[in-house]
DOKE-351062 format. One line per field, with one value per residue (C-alpha): x, y, z. Coordinates in Angstrom, 2 decimals. Example, Ala and Ser with C-alpha at 12.3 -4.5 7.8 and 13.67 -1.06 7.14 Angstrom:
2
c1	(12.30; 13.67)
c2	(-4.50; -1.06)
c3	(7.80; 7.14)
% end
This chain:
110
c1	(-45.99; -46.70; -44.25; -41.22; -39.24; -36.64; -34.94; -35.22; -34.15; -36.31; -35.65; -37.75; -39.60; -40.91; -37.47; -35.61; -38.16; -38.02; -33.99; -33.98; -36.07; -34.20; -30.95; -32.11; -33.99; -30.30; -28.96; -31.28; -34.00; -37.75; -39.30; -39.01; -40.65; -41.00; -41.58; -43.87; -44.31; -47.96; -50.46; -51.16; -47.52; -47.06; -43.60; -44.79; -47.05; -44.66; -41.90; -44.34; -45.07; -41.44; -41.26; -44.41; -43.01; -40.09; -41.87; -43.50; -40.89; -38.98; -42.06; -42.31; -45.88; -46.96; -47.74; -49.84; -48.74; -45.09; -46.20; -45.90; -46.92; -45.28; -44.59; -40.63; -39.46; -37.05; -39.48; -41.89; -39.29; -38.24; -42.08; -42.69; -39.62; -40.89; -44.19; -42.45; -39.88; -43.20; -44.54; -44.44; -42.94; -40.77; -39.16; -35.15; -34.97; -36.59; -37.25; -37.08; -38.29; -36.27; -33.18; -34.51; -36.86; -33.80; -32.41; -35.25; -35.18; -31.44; -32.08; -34.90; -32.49; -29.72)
c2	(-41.41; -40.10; -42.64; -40.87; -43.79; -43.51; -40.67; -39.57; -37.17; -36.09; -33.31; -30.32; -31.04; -27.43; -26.15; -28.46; -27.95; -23.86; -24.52; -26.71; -24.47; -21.17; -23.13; -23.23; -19.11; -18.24; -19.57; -17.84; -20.13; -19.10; -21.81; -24.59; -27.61; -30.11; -33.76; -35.06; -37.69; -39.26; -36.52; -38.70; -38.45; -35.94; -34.98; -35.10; -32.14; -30.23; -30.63; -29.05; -26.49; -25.33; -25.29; -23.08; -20.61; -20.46; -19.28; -16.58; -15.41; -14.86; -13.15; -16.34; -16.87; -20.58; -22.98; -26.07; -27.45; -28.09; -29.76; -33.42; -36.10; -39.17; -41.92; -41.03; -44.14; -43.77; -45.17; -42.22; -39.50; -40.84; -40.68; -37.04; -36.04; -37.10; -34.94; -32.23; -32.14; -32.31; -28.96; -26.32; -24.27; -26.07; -25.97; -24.65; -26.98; -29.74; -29.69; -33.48; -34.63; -37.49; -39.42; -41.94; -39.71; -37.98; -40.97; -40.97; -37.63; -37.87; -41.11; -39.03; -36.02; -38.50)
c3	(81.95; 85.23; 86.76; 87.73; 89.70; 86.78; 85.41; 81.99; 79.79; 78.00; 75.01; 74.26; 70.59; 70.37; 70.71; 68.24; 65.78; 66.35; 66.21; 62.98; 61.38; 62.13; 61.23; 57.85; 57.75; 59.02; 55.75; 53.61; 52.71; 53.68; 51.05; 53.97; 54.08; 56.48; 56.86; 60.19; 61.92; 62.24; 63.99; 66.79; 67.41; 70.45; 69.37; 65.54; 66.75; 69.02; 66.41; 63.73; 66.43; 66.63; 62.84; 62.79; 65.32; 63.47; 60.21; 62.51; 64.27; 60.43; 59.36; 56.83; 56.00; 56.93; 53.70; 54.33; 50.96; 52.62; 55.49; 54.21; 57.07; 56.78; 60.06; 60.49; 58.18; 55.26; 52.66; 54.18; 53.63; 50.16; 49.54; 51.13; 49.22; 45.69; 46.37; 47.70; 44.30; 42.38; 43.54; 40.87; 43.76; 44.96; 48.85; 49.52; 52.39; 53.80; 57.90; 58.09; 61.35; 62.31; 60.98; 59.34; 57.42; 56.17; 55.17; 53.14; 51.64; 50.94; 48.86; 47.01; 46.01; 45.13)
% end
């Protein structure tokens, strides 16, 4: 909005997908995948930015087939999960985007 009689904070999506993502390079994985929000989503698409930059920066080639969109909902990230476990290469670590998509995921690895 272009309202500013309120303050907000208002957190940086590139950045905490950049961070997330290098948390995970740091402890050796470079087979990362990551769960999104919808693409109309403007953080969906920042978040998946930072990820991306992250991959660069590591000198980790980027792999569309572990980008997994899903609409940040548990039954979403148990879904993404599932496909992602069904890859014959399958991912290290999974970038989920939010917490309930984790939720998700978790439930899925169970």
């Amino acid at each position: 909005t272009t309202d500013y009689a309120f303050p907000a904070v208002v957190p940086s999506e590139i950045a905490g997908g950049q961070s997330s993502t290098r948390h995970l390079i740091s402890h050796g994985h470079r087979r990362i995948a990551t769960i999104t929000g919808e693409p109309w989503m403007q953080a969906a698409q920042d978040r998946l930015k930072g990820y991306r930059r992250a991959l660069a920066t590591a000198d980790i080639p980027f792999d569309g087939e572990l980008v997994v969109e899903g609409d940040w909902s548990a039954s979403a990230g148990y879904a993404a999960t599932v496909k992602l476990l069904a890859l014959k290469d399958r991912p290290t670590a999974i970038f989920c985007q939010n917490d309930r998509t984790a939720i998700g995921c978790y439930e899925a690895l169970k």
